[in-house]
N, C-alpha and C positions, 0 to 999 in steps of 0.2 A: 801671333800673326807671323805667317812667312816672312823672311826677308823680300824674297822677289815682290811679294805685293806690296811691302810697306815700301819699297825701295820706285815700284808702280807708282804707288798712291803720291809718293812726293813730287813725282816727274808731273801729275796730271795737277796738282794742290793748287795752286797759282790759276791755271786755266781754266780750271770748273768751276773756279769762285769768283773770277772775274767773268766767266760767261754768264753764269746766274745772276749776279750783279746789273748786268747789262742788257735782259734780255732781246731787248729788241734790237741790239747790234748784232748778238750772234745767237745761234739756238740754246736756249736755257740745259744743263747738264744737271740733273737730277741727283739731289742730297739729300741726305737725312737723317746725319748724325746725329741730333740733340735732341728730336723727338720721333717717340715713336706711339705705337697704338695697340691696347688693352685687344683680345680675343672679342670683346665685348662690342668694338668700333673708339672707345674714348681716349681722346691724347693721352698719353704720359708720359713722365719725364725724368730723367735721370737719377736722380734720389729717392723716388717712390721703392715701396714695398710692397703696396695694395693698390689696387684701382680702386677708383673715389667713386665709381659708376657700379662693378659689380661686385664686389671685393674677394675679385680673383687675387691669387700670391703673385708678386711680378719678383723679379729677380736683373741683373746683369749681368752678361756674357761678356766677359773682356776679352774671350777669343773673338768671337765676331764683334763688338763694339755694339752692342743692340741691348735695349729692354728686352726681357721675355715675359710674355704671359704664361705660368705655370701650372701644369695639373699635379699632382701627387700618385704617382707609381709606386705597387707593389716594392718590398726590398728585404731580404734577409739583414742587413744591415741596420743598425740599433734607429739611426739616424732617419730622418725623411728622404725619400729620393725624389724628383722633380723630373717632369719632360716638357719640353714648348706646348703650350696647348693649340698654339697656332699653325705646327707643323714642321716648323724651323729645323733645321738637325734631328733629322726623324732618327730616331732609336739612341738617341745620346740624352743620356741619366745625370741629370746631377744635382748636387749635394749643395747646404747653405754653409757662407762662410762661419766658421766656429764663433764666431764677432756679432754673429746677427740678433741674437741677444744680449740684451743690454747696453750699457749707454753709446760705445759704437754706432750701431743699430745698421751693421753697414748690408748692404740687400744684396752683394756680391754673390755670383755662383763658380764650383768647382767642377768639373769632371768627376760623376761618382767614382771614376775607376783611376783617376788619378794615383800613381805613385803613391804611398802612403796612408791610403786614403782610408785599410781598415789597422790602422796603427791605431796606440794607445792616444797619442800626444792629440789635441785640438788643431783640425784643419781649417788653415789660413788663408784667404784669396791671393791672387798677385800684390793686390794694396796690403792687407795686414800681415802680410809676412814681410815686411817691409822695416817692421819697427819691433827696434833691439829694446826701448825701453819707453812703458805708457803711464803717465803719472797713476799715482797713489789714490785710490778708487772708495778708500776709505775717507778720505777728505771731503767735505759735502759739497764745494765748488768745482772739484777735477772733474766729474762725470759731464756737467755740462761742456767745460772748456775742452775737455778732451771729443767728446761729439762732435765740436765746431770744427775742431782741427783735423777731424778724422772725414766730416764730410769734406772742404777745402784738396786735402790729401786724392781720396777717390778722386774729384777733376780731374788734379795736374796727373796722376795716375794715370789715369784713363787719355789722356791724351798726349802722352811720352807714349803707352803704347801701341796706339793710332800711327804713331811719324815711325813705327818698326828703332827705337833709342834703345839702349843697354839697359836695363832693368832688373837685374837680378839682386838677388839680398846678399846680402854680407851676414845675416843671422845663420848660426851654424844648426840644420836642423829644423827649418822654418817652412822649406821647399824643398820639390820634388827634384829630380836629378834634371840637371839644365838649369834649373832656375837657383841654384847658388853660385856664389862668387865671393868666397868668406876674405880674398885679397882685393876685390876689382869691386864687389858689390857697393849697394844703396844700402844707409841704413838709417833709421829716425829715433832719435831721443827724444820725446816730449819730457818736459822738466816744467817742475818750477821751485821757486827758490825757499827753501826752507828758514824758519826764523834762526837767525842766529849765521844761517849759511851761505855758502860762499852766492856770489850772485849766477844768475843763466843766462848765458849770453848765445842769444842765437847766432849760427854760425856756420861753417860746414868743412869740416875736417879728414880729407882724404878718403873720402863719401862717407861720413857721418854728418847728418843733417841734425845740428840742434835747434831745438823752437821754444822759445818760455811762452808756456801755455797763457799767461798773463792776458799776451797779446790775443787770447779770445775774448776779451771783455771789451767792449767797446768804449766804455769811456777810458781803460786803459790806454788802448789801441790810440785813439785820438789824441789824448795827453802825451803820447811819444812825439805822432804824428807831427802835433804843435812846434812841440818843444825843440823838436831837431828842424823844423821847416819845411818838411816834405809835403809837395800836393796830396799825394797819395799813399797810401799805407792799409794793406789787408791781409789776412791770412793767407791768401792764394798767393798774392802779392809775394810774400816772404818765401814760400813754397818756389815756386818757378823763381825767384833769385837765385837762392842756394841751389837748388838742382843743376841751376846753369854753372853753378862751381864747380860739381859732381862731373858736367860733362865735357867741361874745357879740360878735367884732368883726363878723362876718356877719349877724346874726337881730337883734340888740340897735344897737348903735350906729345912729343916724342914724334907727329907726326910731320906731312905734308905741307898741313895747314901753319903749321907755328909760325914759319916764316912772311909769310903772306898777314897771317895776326899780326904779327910786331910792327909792320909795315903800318897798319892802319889804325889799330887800336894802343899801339907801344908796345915798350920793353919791360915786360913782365917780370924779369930779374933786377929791376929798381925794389928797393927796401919797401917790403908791406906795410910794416907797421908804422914807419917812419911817416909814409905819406897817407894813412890814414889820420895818427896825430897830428899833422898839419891841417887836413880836411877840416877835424873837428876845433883846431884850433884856430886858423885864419878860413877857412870857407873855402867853397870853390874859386877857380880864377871866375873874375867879371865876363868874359868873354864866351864860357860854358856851353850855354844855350845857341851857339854858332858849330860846336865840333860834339856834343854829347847829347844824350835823350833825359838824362838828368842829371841834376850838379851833384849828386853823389859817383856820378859816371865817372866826372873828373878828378876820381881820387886816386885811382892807378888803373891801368890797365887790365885785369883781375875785374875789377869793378865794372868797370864797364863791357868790360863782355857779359857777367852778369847780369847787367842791367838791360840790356842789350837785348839778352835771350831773353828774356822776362818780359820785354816787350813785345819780340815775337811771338811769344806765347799764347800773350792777351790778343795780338791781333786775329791770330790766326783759329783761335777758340770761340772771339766773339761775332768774327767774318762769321764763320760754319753755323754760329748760332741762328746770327740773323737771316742764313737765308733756308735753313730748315725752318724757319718758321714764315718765310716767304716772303720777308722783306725784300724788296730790290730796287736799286737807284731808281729805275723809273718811277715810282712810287713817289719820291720828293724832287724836291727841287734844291739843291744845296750848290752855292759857285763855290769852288775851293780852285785853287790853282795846283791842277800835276805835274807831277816831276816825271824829267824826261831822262832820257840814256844816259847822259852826266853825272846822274842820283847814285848810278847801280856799278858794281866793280867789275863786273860782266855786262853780257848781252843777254839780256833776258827778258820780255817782253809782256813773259806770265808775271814775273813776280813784282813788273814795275805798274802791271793793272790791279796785282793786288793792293801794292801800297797807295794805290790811287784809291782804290774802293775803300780802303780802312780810310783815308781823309775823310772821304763825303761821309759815311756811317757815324764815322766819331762827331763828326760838325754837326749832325742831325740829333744824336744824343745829349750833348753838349748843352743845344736848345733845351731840349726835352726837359733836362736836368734843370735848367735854368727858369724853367715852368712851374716846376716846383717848390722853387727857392734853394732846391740841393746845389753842392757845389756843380765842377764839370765831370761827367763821368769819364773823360780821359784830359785830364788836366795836362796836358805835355804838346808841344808844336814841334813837330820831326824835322831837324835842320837837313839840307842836304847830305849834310857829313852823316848825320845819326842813320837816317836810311842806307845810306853805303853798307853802315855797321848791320842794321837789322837783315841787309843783302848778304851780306857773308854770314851769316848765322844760318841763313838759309840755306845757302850755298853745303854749308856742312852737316848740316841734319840734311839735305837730300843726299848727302854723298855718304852718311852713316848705316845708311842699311847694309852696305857690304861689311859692316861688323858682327853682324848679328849670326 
């Protein structure tokens, strides 16, 4: 994605989702990120391979952010080649990620003529070149675990580069020219802990993202959850946590922004490990849920920007979802009370209708959840303070395209 457009897309993000939101205040602005439709006429949706209706090959375009319906084109090359059966980027060929077999299974597409592309070595999407190390395949549980965390991955993928974010690999040899970064890059270690061995601690170290596959198991997952106290805990979850550590070294460190961060979220040069042992040994302070989005927020400053982003994440992923598939406020009826000018660290009028629409949405699924007997699907109440925070997050993923 260009920078001008991703740098476009953020200026308008806010406005077109709270217009569609709203429609009947202002004219509905036309979305369609999360679903799209088979050559055939039949939805489909992000993860798919095949339509269910004709079972055309479908594929994903991380240039354009789109499903594609796929025909199969002539190719000297060993490999299959692929073109839009729909039309899309008429005369543009391309190639299945080298992942798309086997338990990956991931439906990503390349550019046939991509850099590298008739080299020896296996060609990698923008997602699976991403990861420096994928558990041990020989183990009869990693295939599944590793699947979970590979679809989870595509998402937050796929929509880091949507906002136009730095995304390049730190794997040497994984990407084409532009898409390395073996100092400044992204890179993933899936792990898990061997008998006898040391333990895996997810984490994310100077953009090395660690993940203990473990937590694909869901009653794993949930026994963490428990036991630490957390509403919430998911792979995706984990995923846009740590990336948001990846990007505060990138957008934040060394810049414009730091000082204005310390200001709001602290002083990031207090002792990390100091005040996370405290966290885990005395808890959050009682007063938490007045200045953070969640009491692991208030472990240090580090923390809460990650948490922070992570939030933004989820909003801004599940706004898009809902109204590609044509939910909108008029549709229910939800009273929540909006936050007004006071909320935001600027004047911004788009972003403070987005965080108004993520209330009523969340309130409405909440219900939903509650119909079920499931928990809430967004367990968290946004303090005044905590949206300030999700507002600068904003603030700097819309001012990040001129990195790019």
């Amino acid at each position: 994605m260009a920078a001008g457009f991703a740098g476009a897309l953020l200026q308008r993000l806010g406005r077109q989702l709270s217009e569609a939101w709203h429609p009947r205040q202002r004219p509905r602005s036309p979305r369609n990120t999360r679903t799209w439709r088979c050559a055939c006429g039949r939805p489909v949706f992000f993860g798919q391979n095949r339509c269910r209706e004709c079972d055309r090959e479908l594929g994903y375009d991380p240039l354009a952010g789109e499903m594609q319906a796929l025909e199969a084109v002539p190719a000297a090359d060993v490999r299959p080649h692929w073109r839009c059966a729909s039309g899309a980027r008429p005369g543009q060929h391309w190639v299945r990620c080298a992942n798309a077999d086997g338990p990956a299974a991931c439906n990503w597409l390349l550019p046939a003529d991509e850099p590298g592309s008739r080299g020896q070595r296996p060609l990698l999407c923008r997602s699976c070149r991403l990861n420096r190390t994928i558990p041990d395949l020989a183990w009869a549980d990693n295939a599944q675990a590793w699947a979970r965390v590979e679809t989870a991955k595509r998402r937050l993928v796929s929509q880091l580069l949507a906002l136009g974010l730095p995304l390049a690999t730190r794997v040497a040899g994984a990407g084409g020219p532009g898409s390395e970064n073996t100092q400044r890059g992204l890179a993933f270690d899936f792990l898990r802990e061997l008998p006898g061995g040391p333990p895996v601690l997810t984490g994310h170290a100077a953009g090395l993202i660690t993940l203990d596959i473990e937590e694909a198991d869901d009653a794993v997952r949930e026994r963490l959850r428990s036991q630490l106290g957390e509403p919430y805990r998911t792979l995706l979850g984990h995923l846009r946590h740590e990336v948001g550590h990846y990007c505060w070294d990138r957008l934040i460190a060394g810049s414009s922004w730091l000082e204005p961060f310390r200001q709001l979220f602290g002083d990031e040069r207090a002792d990390y490990q100091a005040a996370l042992q405290r966290h885990y040994q005395q808890g959050p302070p009682a007063d938490w849920p007045a200045t953070h989005v969640s009491a692991y927020a208030a472990s240090h400053p580090w923390e809460d920007w990650a948490e922070s982003w992570a939030h933004y994440l989820h909003l801004l992923d599940t706004l898009d979802t809902a109204l590609s598939f044509g939910l909108e406020a008029d549709d229910v009826e939800v009273d929540v009370r909006p936050y007004g000018r006071d909320a935001l660290t600027a004047d911004d009028p788009d972003f403070l209708a987005l965080v108004n629409a993520w209330l009523e949405l969340t309130a409405l699924l909440n219900e939903l959840s509650r119909s079920m007997g499931q928990p809430d699907f967004y367990p968290f109440v946004l303090s005044a303070a905590a949206v300030r925070k999700l507002h600068f997050v904003h603030r700097v993923v819309t001012d990040s395209s001129r990195l790019r």
